[in-house]
PASEBA-1860 file (N, C-alpha, C; in nm, 3 decimals):
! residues 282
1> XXXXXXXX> -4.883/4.630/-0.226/-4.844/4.540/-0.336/-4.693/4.516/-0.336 ~ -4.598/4.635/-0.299/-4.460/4.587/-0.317/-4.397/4.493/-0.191 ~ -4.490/4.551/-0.051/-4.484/4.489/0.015/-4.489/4.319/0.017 ~ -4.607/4.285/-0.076/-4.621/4.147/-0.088/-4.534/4.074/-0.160 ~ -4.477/4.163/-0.282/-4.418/4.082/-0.396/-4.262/4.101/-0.310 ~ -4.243/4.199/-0.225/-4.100/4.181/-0.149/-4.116/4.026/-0.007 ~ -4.223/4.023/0.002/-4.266/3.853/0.104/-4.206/3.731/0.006 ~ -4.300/3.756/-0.050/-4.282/3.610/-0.193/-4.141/3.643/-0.211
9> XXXXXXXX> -4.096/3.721/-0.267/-3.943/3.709/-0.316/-3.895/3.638/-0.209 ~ -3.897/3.679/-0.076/-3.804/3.653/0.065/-3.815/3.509/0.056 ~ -3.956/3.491/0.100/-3.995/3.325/0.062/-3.923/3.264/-0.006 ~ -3.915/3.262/-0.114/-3.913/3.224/-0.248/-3.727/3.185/-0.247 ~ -3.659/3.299/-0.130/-3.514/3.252/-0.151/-3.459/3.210/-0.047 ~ -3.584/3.185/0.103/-3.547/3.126/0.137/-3.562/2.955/0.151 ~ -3.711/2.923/0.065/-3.679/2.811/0.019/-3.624/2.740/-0.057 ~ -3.550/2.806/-0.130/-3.425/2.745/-0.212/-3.296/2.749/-0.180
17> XXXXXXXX> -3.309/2.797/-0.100/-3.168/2.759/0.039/-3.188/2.654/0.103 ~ -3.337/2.655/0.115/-3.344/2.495/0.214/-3.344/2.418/0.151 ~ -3.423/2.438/0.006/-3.497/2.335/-0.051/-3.408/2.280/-0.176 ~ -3.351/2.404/-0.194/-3.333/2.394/-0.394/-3.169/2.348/-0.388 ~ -3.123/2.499/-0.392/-2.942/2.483/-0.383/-2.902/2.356/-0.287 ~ -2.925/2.323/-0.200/-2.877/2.205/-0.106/-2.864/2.053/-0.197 ~ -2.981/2.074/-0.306/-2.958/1.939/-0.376/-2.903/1.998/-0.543 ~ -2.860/2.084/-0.532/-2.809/2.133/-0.693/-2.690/2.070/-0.662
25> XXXXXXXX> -2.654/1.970/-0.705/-2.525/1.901/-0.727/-2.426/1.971/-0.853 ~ -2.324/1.998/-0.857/-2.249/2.054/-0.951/-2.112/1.983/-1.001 ~ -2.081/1.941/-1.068/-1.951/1.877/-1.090/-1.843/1.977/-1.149 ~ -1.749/1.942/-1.012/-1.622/2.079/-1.076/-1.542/2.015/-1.115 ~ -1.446/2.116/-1.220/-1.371/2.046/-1.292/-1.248/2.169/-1.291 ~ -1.158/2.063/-1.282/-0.994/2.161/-1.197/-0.927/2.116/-1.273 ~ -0.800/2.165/-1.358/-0.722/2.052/-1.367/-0.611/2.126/-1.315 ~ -0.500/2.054/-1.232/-0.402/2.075/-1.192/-0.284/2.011/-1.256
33> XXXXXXXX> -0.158/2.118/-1.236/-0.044/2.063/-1.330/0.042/1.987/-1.152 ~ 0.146/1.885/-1.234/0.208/1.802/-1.096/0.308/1.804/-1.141 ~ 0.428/1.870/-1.059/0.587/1.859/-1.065/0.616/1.690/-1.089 ~ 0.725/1.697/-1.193/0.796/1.543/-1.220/0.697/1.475/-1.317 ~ 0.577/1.500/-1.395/0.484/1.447/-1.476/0.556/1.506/-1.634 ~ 0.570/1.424/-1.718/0.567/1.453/-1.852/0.453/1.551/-1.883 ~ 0.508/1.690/-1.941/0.424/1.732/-1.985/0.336/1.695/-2.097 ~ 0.342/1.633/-2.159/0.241/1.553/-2.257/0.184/1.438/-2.181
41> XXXXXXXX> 0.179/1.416/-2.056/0.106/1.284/-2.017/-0.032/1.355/-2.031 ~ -0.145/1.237/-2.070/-0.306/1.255/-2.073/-0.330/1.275/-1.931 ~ -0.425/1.359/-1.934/-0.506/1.368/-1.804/-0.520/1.309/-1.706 ~ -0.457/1.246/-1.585/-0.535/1.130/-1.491/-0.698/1.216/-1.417 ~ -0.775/1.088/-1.435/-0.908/1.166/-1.352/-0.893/1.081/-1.209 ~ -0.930/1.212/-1.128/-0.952/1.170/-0.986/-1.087/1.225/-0.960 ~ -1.189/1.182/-0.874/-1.285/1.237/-0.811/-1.262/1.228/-0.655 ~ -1.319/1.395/-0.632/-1.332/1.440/-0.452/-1.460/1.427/-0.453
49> XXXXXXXX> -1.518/1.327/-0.336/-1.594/1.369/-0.269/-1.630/1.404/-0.100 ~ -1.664/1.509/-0.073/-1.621/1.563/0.035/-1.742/1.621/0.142 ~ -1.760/1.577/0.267/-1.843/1.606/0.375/-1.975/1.603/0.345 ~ -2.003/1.438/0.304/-2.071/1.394/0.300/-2.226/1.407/0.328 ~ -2.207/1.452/0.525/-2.284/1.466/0.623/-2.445/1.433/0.580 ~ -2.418/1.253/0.551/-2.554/1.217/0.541/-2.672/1.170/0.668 ~ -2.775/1.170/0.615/-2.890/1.159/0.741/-2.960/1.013/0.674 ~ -3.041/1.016/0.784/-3.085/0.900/0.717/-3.222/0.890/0.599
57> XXXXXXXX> -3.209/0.975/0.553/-3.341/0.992/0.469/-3.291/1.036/0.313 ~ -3.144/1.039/0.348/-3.046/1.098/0.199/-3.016/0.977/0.130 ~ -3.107/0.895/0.111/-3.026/0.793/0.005/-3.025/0.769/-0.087 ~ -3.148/0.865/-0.161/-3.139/0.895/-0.302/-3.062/0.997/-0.360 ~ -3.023/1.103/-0.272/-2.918/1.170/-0.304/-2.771/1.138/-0.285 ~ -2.758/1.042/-0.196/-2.638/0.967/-0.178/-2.609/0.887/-0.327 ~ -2.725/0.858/-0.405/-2.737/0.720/-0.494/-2.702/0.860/-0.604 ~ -2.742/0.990/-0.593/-2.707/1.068/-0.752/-2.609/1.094/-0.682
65> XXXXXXXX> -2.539/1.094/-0.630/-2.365/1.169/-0.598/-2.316/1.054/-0.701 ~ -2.340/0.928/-0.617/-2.228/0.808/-0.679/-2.250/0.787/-0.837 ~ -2.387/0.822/-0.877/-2.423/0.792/-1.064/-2.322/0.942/-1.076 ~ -2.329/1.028/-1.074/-2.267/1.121/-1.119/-2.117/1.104/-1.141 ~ -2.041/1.081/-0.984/-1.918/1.031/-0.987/-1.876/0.945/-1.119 ~ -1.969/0.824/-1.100/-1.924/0.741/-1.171/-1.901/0.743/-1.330 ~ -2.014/0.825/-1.315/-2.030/0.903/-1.518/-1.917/0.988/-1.563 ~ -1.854/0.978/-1.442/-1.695/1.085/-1.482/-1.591/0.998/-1.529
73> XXXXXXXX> -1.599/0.882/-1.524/-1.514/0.734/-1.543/-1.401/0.791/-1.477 ~ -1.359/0.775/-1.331/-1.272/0.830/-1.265/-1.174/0.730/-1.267 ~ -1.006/0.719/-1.235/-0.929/0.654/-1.194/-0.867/0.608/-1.073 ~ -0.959/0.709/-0.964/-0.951/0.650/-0.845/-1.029/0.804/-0.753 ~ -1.140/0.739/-0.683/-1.165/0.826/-0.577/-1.148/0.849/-0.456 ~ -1.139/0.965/-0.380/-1.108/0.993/-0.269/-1.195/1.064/-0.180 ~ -1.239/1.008/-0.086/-1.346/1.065/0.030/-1.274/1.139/0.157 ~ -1.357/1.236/0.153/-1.254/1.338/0.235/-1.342/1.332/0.387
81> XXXXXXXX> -1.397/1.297/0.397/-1.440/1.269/0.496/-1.559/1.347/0.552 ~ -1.614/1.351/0.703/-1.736/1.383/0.735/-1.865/1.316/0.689 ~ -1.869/1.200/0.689/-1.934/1.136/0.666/-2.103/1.124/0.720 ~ -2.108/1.197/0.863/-2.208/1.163/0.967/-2.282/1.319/0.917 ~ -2.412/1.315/0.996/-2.478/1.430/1.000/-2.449/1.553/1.093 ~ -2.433/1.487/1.221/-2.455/1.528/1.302/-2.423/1.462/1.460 ~ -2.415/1.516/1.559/-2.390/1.441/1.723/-2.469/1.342/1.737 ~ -2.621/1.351/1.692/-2.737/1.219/1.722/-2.716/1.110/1.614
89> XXXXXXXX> -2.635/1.024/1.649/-2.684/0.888/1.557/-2.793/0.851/1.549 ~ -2.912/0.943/1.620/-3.050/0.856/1.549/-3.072/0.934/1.416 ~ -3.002/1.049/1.356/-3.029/1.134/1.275/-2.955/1.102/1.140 ~ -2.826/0.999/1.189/-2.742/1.021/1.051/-2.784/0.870/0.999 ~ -2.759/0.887/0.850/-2.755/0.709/0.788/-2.669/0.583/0.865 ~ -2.678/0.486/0.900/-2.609/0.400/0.925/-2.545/0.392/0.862 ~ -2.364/0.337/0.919/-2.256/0.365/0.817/-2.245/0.244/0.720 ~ -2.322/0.155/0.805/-2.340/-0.023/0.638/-2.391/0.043/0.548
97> XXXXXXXX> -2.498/0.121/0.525/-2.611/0.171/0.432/-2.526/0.237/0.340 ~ -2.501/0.336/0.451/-2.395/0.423/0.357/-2.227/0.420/0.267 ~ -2.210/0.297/0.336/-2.126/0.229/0.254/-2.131/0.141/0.110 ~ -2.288/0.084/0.145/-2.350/0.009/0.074/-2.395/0.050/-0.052 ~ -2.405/0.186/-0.043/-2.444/0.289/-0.136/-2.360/0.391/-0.210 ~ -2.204/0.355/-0.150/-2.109/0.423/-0.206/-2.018/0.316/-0.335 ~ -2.056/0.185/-0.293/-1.990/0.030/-0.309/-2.025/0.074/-0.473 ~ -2.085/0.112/-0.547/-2.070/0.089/-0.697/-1.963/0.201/-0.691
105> XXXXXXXX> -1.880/0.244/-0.622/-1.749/0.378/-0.716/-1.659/0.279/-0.662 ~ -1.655/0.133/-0.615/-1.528/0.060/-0.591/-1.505/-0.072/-0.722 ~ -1.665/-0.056/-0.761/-1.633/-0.143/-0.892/-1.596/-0.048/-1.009 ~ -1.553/0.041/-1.001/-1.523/0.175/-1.079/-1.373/0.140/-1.099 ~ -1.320/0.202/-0.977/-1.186/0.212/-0.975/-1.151/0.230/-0.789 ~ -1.012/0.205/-0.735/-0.972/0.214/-0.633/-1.009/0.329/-0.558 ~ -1.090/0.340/-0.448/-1.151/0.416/-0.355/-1.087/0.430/-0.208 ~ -1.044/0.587/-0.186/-0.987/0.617/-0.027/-1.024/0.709/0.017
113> XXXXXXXX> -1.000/0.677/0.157/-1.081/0.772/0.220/-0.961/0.779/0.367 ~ -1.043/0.913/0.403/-1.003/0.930/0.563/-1.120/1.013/0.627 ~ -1.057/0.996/0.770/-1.182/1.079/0.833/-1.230/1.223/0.890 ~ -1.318/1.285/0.938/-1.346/1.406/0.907/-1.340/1.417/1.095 ~ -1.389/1.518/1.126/-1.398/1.609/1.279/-1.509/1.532/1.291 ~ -1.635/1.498/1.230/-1.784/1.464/1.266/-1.773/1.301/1.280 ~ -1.667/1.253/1.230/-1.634/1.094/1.202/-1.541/1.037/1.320 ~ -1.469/1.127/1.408/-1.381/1.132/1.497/-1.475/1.101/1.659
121> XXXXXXXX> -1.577/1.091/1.656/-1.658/1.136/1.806/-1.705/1.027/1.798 ~ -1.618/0.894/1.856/-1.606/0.748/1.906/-1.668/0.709/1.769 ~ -1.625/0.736/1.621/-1.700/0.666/1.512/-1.586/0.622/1.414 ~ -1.481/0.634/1.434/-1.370/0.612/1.340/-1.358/0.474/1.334 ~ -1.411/0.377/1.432/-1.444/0.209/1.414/-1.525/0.153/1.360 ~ -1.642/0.230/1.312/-1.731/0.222/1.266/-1.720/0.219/1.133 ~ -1.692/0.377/1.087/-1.679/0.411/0.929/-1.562/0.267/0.901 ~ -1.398/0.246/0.958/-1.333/0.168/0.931/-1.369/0.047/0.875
129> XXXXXXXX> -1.441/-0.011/1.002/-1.548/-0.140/0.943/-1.620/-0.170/0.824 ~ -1.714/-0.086/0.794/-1.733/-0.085/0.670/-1.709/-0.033/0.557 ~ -1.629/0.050/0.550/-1.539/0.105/0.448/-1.457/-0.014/0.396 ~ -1.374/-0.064/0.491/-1.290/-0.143/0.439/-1.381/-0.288/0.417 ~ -1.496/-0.326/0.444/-1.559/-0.430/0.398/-1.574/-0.426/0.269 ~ -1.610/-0.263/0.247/-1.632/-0.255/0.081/-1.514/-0.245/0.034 ~ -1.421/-0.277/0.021/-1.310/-0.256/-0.034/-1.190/-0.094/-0.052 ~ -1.282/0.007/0.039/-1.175/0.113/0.039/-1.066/0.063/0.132
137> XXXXXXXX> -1.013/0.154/0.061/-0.874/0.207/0.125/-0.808/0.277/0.228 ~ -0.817/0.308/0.390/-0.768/0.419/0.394/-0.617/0.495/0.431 ~ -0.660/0.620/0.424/-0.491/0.650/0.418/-0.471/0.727/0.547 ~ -0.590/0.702/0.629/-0.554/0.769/0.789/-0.484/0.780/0.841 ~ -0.368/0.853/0.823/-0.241/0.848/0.917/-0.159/0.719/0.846 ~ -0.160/0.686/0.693/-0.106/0.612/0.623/-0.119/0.649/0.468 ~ -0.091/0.596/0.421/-0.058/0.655/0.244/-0.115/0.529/0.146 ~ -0.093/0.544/0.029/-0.091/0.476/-0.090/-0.072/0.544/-0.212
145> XXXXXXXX> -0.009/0.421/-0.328/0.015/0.441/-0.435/-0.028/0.436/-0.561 ~ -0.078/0.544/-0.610/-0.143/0.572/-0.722/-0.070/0.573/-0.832 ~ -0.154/0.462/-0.942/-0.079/0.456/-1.093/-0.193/0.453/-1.180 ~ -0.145/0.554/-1.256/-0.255/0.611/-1.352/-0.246/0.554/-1.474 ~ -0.352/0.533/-1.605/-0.367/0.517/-1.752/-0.221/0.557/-1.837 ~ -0.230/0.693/-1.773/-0.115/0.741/-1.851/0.020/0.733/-1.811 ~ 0.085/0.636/-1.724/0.224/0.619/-1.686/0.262/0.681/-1.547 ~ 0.193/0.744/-1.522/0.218/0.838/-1.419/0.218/0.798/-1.284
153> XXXXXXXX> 0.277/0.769/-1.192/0.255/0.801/-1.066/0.240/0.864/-0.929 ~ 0.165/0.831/-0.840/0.165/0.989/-0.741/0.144/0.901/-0.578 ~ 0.192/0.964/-0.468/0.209/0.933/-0.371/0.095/0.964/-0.284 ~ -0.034/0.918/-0.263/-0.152/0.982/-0.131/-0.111/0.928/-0.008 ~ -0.080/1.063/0.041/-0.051/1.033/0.248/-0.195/1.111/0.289 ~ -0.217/1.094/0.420/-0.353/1.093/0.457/-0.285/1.194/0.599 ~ -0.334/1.334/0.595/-0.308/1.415/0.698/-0.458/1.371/0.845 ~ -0.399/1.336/0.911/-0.513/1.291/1.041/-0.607/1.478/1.124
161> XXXXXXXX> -0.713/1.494/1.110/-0.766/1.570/1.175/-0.720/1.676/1.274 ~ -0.693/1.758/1.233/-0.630/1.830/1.377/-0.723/1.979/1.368 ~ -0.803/2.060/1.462/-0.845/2.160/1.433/-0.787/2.271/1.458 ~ -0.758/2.374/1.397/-0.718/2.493/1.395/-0.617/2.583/1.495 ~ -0.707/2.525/1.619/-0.605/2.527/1.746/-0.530/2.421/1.787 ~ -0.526/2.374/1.705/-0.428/2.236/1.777/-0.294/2.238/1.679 ~ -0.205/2.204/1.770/-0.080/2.161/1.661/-0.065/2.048/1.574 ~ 0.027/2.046/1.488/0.029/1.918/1.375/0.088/1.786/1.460
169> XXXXXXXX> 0.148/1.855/1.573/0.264/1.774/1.637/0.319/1.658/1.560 ~ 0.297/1.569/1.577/0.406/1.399/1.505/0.375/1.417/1.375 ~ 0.277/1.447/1.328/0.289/1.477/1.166/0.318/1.513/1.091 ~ 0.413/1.646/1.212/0.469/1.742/1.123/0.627/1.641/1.025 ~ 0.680/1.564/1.082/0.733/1.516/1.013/0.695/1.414/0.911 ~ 0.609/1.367/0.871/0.529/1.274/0.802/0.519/1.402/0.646 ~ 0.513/1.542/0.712/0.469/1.635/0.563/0.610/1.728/0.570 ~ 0.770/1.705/0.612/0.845/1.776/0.651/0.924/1.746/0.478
177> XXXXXXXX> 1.006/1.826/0.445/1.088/1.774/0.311/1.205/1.726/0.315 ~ 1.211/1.628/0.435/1.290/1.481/0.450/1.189/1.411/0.384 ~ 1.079/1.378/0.423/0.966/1.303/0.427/0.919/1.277/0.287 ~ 0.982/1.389/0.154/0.864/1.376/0.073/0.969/1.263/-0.071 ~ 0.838/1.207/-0.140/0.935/1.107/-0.212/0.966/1.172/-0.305 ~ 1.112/1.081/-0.375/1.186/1.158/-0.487/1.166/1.148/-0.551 ~ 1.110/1.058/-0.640/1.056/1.046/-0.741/0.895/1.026/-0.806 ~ 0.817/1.078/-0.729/0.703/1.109/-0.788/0.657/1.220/-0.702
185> XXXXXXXX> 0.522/1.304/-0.747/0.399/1.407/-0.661/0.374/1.374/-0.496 ~ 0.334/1.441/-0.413/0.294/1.385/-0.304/0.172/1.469/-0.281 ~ 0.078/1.381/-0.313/-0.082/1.459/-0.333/-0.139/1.390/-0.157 ~ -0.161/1.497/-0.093/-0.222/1.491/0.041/-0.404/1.496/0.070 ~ -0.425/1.397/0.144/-0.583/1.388/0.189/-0.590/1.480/0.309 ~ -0.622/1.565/0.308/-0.581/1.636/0.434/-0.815/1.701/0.487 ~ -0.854/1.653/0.595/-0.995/1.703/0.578/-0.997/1.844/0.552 ~ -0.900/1.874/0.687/-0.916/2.077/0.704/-0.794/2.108/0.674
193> XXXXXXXX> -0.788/2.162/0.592/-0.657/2.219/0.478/-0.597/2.368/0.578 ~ -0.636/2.405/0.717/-0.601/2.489/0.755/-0.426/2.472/0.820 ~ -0.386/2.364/0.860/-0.275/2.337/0.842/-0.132/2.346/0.768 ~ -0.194/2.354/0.643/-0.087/2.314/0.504/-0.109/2.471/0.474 ~ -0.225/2.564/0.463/-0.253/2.734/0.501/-0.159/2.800/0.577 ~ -0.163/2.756/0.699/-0.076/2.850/0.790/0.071/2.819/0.813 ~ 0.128/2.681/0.768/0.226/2.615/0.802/0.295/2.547/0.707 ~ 0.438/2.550/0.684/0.484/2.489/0.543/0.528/2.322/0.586
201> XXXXXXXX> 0.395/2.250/0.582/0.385/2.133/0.550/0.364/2.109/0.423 ~ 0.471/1.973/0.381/0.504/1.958/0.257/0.358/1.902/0.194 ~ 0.344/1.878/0.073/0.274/1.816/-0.077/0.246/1.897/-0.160 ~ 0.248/1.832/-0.308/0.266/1.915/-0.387/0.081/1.952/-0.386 ~ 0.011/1.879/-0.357/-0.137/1.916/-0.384/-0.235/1.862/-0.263 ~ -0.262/1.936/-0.211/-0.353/1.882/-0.076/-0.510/1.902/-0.129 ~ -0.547/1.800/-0.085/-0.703/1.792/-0.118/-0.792/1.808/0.000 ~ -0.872/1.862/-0.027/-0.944/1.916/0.144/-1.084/1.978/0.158
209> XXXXXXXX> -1.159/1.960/0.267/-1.306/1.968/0.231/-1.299/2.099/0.343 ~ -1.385/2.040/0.479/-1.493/2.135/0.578/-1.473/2.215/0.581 ~ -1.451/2.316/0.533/-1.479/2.447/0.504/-1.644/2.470/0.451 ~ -1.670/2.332/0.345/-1.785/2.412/0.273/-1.813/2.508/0.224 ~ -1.695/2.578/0.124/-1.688/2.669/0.079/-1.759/2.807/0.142 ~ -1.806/2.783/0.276/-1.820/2.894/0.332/-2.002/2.858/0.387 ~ -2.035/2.763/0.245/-2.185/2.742/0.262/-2.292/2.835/0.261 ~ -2.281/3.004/0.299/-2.354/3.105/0.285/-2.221/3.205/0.190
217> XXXXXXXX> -2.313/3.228/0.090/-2.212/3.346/0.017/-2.247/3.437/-0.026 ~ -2.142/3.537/-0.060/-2.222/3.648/-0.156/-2.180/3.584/-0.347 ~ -2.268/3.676/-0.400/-2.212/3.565/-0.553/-2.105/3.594/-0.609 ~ -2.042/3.493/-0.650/-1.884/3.434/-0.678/-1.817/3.368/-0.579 ~ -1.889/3.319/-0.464/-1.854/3.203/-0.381/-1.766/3.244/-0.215 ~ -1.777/3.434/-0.223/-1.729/3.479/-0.114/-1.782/3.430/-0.020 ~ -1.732/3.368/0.131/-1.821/3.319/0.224/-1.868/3.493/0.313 ~ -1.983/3.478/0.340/-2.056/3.574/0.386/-2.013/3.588/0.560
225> XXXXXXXX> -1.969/3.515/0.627/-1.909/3.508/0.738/-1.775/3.400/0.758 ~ -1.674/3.470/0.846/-1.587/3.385/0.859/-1.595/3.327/1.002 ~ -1.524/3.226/1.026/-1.530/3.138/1.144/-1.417/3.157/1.233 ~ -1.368/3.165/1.343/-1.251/3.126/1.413/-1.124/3.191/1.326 ~ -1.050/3.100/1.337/-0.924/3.146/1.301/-0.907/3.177/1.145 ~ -1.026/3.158/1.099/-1.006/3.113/0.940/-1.032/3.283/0.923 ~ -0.973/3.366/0.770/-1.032/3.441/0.703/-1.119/3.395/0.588 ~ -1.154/3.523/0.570/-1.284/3.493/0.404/-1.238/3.398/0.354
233> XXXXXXXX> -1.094/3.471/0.286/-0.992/3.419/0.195/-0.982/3.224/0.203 ~ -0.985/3.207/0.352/-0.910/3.067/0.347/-1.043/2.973/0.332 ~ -1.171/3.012/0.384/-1.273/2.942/0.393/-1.334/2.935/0.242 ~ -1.338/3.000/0.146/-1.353/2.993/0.004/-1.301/2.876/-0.073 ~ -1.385/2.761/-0.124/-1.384/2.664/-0.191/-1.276/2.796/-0.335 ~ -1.219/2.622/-0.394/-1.144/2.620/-0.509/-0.973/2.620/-0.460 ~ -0.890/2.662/-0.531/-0.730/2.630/-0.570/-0.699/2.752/-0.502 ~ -0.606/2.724/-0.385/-0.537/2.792/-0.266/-0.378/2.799/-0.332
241> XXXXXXXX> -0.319/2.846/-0.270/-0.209/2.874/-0.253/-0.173/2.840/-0.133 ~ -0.064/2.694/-0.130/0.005/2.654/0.013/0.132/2.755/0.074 ~ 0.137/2.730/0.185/0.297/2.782/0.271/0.417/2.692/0.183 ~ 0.368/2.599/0.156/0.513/2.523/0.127/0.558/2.549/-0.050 ~ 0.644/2.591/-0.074/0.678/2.626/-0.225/0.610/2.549/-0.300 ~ 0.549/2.645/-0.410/0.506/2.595/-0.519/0.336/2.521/-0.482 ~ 0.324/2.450/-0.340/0.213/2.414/-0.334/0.073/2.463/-0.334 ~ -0.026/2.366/-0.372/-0.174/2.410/-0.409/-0.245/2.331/-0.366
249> XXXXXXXX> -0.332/2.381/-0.303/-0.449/2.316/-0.157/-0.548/2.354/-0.282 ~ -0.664/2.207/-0.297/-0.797/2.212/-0.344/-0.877/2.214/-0.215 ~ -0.996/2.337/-0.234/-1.075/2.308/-0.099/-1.209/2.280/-0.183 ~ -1.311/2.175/-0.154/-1.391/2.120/-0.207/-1.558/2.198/-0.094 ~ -1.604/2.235/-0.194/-1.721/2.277/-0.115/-1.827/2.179/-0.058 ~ -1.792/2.034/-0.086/-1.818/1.895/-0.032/-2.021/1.891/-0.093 ~ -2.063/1.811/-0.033/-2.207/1.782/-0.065/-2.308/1.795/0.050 ~ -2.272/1.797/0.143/-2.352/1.795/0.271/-2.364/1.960/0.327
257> XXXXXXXX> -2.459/1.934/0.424/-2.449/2.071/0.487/-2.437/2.063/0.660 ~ -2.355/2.163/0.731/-2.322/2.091/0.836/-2.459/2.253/0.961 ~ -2.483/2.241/1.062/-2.531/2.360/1.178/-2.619/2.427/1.133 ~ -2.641/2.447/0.978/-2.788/2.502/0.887/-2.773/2.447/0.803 ~ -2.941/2.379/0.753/-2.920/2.296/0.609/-2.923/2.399/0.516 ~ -2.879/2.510/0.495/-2.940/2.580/0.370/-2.762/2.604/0.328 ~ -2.746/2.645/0.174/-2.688/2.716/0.093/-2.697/2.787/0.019 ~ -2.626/2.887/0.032/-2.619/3.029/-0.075/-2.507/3.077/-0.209
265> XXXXXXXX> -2.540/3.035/-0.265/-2.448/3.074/-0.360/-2.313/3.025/-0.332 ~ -2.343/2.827/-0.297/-2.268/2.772/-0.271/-2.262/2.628/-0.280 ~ -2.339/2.615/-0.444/-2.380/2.510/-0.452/-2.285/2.361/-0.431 ~ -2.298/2.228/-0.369/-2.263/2.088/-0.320/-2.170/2.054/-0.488 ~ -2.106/2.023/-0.401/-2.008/1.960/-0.520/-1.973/1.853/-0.532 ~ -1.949/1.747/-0.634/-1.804/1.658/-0.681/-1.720/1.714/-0.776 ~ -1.613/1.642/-0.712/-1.459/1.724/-0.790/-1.408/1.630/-0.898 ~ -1.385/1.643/-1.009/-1.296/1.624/-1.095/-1.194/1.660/-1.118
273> XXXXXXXX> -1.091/1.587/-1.083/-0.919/1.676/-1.078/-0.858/1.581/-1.210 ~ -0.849/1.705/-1.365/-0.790/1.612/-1.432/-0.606/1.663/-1.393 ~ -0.503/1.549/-1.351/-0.369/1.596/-1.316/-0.286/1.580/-1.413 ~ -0.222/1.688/-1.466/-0.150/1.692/-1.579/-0.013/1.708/-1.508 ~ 0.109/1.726/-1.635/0.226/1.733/-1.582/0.236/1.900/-1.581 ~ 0.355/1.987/-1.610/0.367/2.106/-1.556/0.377/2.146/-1.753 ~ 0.338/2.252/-1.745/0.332/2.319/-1.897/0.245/2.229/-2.016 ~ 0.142/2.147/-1.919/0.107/2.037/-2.069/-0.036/2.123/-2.056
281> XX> -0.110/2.133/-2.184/-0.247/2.198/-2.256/-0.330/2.102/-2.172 ~ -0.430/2.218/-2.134/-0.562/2.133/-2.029/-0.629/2.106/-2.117
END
């Protein structure tokens, strides 16, 4: 008998790794303070959404990411990229579809994006194409300027892909503190935040996904294995601590799942970043 009821349990958790947690969508909510902001400025809302890694059979869950997003009445969103499933394009959504299906968060408010490691493997012409048909933005190895409800402005530069072993090389001056502007935040799209981790590349707030918060955890979001160069520590979704003074890397545990579909105590996220100034009440 204990034997059996210890089966069923097993069962039981490992289909909700496959089945359950993978579609528990969760909306996090951060708020971060930004050097040079009035501390009494209101909240700006931003939404992350991050590593996408849709297939082609996700388009009703693609369709509750964007109702959700949108129910946040955001002021501008940002796609962090990883968009694809996987190496087989017969497996992932077509990127019209999936654009097509992201297109109500651009009648929202201004939408950017850049691209991920899975978006990089001869597909960065692709996503481009229709991204920018729908009206995003991106900041691939380019920037833009954000102006918020409340007076505020903030600078998004777009850190380009580099993995772990690779150097920042030419970019490093693009995030160096010649580089950063004087008069407002310099909030960074960066996919893999392992960069701005090991190295004091400038912004005051880097936003950043593939990690997947680890995707298998123990509970409170420890990742249960680490990868490569990364520790526990760095692969753990939420508010990092950068190399560069004062800075703070968001790592987004994104929505997709990348090499196993399951999650553990690591449920898919969208981010809500309300950005305040420094000492103002969340």
């Amino acid at each position: 008998m204990a034997t059996s009821a210890a089966l069923i349990t097993a069962a039981g958790a490992v289909l909700y790794a496959l089945l359950g947690e993978p579609r528990n969508l969760q909306v996090q909510e951060v708020t971060v303070p930004l050097p040079g902001w009035a501390a009494d400025a209101a909240p700006a809302r931003v939404v992350l959404m991050a590593d996408l890694h849709v297939g082609r059979a996700d388009g009703e869950w693609v369709d509750e990411q964007v109702r959700s997003a949108c129910a946040l009445k955001p002021e501008a969103v940002i796609l962090l990229g990883d968009y694809h499933k996987g190496a087989d394009d017969t497996l992932n959504m077509p990127m019209e579809e999936l654009a097509r299906r992201l297109a109500p968060l651009r009648e929202q408010c201004p939408v950017y994006y850049i691209l991920g490691n899975h978006d990089l493997r001869g597909r960065a012409a692709v996503v481009k194409e229709h991204f920018d048909a729908r009206g995003f933005t991106s900041v691939e190895g380019g920037e833009a300027q954000l102006q918020f409800a409340n007076g505020c402005r903030a600078l998004l530069r777009g850190f380009t892909f580099r993995q772990e072993y690779q150097s920042a090389g030419a970019q490093r001056k693009r995030f160096s503190a010649e580089a950063l502007p004087a008069d407002q935040p310099l909030l960074v799209a960066s996919h893999n935040p392992y960069h701005f981790m090991r190295y004091e590349l400038q912004g005051a707030l880097v936003l950043s996904g593939h990690t997947h918060g680890g995707q298998v955890c123990w509970p409170g979001g420890q990742p249960v294995k680490k990868f490569g160069r990364w520790s526990h520590d760095m692969l753990q979704a939420g508010l990092h601590a950068g190399k560069a003074p004062g800075q703070q890397i968001y790592i987004s545990r994104g929505s997709g799942t990348s090499s196993f579909p399951v999650r553990i105590f690591c449920p898919p996220e969208i981010t809500l970043l309300l950005l305040t100034g420094k000492n103002s009440p969340s």
